[in-house]
C-alpha positions as a Markdown table, in Angstrom:
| # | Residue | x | y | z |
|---|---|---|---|---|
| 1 | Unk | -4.1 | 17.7 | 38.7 |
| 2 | Unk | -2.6 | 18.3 | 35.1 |
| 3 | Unk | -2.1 | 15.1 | 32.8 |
| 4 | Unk | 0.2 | 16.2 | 30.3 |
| 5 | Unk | -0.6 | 14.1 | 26.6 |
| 6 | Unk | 1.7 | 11.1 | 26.1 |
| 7 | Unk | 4.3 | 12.4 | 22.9 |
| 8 | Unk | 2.9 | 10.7 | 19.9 |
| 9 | Unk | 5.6 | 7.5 | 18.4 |
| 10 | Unk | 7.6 | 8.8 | 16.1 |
| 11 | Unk | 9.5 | 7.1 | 13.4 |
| 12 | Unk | 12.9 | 6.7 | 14.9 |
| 13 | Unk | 10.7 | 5.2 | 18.4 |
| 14 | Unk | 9.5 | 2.7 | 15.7 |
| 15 | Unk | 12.5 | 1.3 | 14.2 |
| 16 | Unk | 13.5 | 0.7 | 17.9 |
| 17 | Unk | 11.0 | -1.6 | 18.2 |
| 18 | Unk | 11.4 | -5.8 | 17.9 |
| 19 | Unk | 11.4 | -6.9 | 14.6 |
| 20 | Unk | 7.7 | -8.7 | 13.8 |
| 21 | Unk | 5.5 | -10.4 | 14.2 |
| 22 | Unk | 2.9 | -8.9 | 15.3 |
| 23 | Unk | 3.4 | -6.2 | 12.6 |
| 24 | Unk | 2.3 | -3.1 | 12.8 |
| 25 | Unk | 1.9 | 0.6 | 11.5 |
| 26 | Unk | 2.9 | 3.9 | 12.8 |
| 27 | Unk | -0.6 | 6.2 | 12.1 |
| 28 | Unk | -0.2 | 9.9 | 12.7 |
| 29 | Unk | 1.8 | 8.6 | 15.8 |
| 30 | Unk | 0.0 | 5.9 | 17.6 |
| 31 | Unk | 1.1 | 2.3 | 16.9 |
| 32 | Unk | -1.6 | 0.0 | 15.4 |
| 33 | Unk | -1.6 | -3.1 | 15.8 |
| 34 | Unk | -3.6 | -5.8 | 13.7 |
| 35 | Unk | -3.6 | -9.5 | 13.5 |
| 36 | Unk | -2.5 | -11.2 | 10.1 |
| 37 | Unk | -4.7 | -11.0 | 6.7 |
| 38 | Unk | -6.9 | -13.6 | 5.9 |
| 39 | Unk | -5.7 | -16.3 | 3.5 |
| 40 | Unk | -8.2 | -14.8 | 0.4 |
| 41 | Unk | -6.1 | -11.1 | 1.0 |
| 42 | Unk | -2.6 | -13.1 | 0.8 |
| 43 | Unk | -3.9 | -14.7 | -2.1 |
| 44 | Unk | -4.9 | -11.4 | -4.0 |
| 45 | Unk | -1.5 | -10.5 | -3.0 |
| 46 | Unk | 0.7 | -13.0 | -4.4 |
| 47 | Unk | -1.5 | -13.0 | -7.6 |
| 48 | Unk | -1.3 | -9.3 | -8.1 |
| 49 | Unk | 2.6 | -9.4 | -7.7 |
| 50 | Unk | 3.0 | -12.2 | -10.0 |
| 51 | Unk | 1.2 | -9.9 | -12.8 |
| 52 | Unk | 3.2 | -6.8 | -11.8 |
| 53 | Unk | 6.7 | -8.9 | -11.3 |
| 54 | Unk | 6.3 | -10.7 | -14.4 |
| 55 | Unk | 5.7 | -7.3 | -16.2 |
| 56 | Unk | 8.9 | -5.7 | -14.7 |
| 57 | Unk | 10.9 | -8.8 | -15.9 |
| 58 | Unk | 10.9 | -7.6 | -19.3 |
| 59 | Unk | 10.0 | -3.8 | -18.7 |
| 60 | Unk | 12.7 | -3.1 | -15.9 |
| 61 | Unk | 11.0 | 0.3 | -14.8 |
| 62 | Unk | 11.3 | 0.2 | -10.7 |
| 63 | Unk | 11.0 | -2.3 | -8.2 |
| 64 | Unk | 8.2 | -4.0 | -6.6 |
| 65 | Unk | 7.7 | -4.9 | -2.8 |
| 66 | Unk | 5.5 | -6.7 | -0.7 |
| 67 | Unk | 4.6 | -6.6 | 2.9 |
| 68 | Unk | 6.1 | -6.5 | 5.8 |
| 69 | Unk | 8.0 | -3.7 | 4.2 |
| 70 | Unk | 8.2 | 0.1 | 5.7 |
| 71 | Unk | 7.1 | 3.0 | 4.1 |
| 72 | Unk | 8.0 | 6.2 | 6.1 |
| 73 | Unk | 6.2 | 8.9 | 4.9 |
| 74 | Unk | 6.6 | 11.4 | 7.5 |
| 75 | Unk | 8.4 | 10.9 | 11.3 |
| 76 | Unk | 4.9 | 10.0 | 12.7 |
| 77 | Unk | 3.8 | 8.1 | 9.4 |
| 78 | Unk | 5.4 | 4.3 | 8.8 |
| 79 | Unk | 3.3 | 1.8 | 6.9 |
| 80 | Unk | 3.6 | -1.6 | 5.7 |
| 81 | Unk | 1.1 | -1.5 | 2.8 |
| 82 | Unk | 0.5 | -4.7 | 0.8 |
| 83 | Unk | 2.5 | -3.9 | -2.2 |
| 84 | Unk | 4.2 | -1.0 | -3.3 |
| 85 | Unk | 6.4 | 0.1 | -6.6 |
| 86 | Unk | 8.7 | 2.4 | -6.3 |
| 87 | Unk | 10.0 | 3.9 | -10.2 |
| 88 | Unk | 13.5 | 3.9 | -11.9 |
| 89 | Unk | 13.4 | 7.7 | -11.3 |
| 90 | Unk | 12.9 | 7.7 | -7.8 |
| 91 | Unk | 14.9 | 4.5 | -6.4 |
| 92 | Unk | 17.0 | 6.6 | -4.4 |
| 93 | Unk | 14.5 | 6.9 | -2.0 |
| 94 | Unk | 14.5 | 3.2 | -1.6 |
| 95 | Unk | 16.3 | 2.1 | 1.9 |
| 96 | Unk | 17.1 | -1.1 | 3.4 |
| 97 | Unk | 13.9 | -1.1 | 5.7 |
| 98 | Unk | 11.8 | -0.1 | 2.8 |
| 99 | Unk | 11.9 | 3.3 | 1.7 |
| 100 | Unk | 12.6 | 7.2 | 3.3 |
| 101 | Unk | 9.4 | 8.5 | 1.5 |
| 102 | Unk | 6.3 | 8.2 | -1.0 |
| 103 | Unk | 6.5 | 5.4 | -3.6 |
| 104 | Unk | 5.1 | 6.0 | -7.0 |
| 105 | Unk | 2.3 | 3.4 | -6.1 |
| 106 | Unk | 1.1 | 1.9 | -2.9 |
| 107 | Unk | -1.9 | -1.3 | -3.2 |
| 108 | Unk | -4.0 | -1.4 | 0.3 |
| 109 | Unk | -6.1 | -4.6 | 0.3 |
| 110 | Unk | -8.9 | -4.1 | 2.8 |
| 111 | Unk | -9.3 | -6.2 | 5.5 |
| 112 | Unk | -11.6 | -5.7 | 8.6 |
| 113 | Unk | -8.8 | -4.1 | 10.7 |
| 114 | Unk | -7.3 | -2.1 | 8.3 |
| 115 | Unk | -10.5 | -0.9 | 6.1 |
| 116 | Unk | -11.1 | 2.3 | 7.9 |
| 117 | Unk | -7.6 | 3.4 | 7.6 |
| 118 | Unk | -6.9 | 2.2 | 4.4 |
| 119 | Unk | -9.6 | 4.5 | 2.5 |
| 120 | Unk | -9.9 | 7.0 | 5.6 |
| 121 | Unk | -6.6 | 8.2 | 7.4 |
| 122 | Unk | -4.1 | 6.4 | 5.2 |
| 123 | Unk | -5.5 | 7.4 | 1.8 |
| 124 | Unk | -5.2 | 11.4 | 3.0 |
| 125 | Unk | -1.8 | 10.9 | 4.2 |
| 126 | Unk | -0.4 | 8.9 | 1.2 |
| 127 | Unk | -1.8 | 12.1 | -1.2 |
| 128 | Unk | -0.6 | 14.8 | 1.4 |
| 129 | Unk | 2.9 | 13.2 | 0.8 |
| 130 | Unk | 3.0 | 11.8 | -2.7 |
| 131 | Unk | 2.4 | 8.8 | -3.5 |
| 132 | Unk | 1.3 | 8.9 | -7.3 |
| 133 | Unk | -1.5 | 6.3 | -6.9 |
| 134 | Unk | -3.3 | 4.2 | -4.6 |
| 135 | Unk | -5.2 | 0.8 | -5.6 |
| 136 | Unk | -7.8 | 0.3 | -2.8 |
| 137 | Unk | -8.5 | -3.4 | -3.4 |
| 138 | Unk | -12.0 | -4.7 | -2.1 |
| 139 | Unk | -12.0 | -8.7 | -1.5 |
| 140 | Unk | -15.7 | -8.8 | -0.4 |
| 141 | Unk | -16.8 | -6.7 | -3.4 |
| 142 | Unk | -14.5 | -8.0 | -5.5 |
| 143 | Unk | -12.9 | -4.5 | -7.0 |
| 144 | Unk | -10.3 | -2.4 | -7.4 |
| 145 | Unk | -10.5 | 1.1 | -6.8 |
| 146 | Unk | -7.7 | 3.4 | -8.5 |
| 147 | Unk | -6.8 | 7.0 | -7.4 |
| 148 | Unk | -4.4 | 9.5 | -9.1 |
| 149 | Unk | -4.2 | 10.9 | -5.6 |
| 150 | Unk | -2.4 | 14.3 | -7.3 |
| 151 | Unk | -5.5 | 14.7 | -9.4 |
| 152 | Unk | -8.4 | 13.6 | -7.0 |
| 153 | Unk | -7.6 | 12.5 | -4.0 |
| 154 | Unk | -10.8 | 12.2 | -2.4 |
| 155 | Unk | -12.3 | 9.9 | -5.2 |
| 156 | Unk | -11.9 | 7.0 | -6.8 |
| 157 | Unk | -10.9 | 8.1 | -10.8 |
| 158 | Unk | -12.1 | 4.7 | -11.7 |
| 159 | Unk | -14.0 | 1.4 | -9.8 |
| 160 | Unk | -13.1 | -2.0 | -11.7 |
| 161 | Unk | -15.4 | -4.8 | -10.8 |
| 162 | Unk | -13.8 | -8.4 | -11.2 |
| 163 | Unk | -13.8 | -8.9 | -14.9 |
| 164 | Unk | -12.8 | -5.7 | -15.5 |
| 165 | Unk | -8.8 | -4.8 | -16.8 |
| 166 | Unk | -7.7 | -1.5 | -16.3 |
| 167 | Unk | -4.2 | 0.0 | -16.7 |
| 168 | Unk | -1.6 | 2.6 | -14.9 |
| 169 | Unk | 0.3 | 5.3 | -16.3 |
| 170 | Unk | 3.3 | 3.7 | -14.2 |
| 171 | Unk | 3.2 | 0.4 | -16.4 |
| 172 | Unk | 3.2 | 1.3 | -20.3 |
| 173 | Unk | 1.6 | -1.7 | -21.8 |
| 174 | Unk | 0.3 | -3.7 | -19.1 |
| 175 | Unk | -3.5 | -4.9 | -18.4 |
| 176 | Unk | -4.5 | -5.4 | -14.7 |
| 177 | Unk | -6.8 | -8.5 | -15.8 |
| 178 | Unk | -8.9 | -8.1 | -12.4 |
| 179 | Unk | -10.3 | -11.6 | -13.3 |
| 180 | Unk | -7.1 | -13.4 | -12.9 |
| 181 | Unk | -6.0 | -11.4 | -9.8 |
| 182 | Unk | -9.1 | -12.8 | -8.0 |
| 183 | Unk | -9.5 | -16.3 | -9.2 |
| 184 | Unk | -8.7 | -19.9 | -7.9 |
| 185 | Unk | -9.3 | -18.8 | -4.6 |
| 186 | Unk | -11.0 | -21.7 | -2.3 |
């Protein structure tokens, strides 16, 4: 007997599903499912999207969201990364879901269901389909990895260690202080 391949999900399957919880992603066509982030990953969260907000308060260059948001990248490609800006430039590809292609940046924050995807599967597809850069953020190790995906996509172009600042071409003027976005946490 022949067993034809189940049709992989695509995008327009997806929004046809029940609003969340449980979230979940669209990956090259399968739906993945995982359970919700630990309180230390919501906590890097809000802290790194106070820094960011508070920056685009008085430098108005994009927006800023944060998960449960949808990024569709391709029609078998919907994520709901952490936090994602999307520039000035390219707002029109912001929708009421979430956006109808690549952001300027996306910020994964690794937790044990998402790891492997985040710097495996994820990672390629975000610089296949342009997103700018990708901030890999690493709670046990307590780092941030940056990638100018265009430029190298398979490498990190720099590793910050807490402590560490660094900045983005897509925010003139502002420090990441790694410090603060990983501190108070108890």
């Amino acid at each position: 007997m022949i067993r034809a391949e189940p049709s992989p999900m695509t995008a327009t399957d997806y929004r046809e599903l029940p609003e969340g919880p449980p979230f979940s992603q669209l990956i090259e066509g399968d739906l993945i499912v995982s359970p919700s982030p630990d309180r230390f990953h919501q906590h890097i969260l809000i802290n790194l999207a106070v820094v960011i907000r508070t920056y685009l308060e008085k430098n108005p260059v994009g927006k800023l969201v944060i998960a449960p948001s949808d990024v569709r990248l391709t029609e078998t490609d919907v994520y709901q990364p952490d936090l994602y800006f999307v520039s000035n430039e390219r707002r029109s590809i912001l929708t009421r879901q979430g956006t109808d292609g690549a952001p300027d940046l996306v910020v994964e924050i690794l937790s044990t269901a998402s790891a492997r995807y985040d710097r495996g599967l994820k990672r390629e597809i975000y610089a296949r389909t342009g997103v700018t850069e990708l901030w890999i953020v690493d709670p046990e190790a307590r780092q941030f990895q940056i990638y100018h995906l265009a430029e190298t996509p398979d490498e990190p172009t720099m590793t910050c260690a807490e402590g560490q600042p660094f900045s983005s071409r897509l925010f003139p003027g502002l420090v990441i202080d790694t410090a603060r976005v990983f501190r108070d946490y108890e």
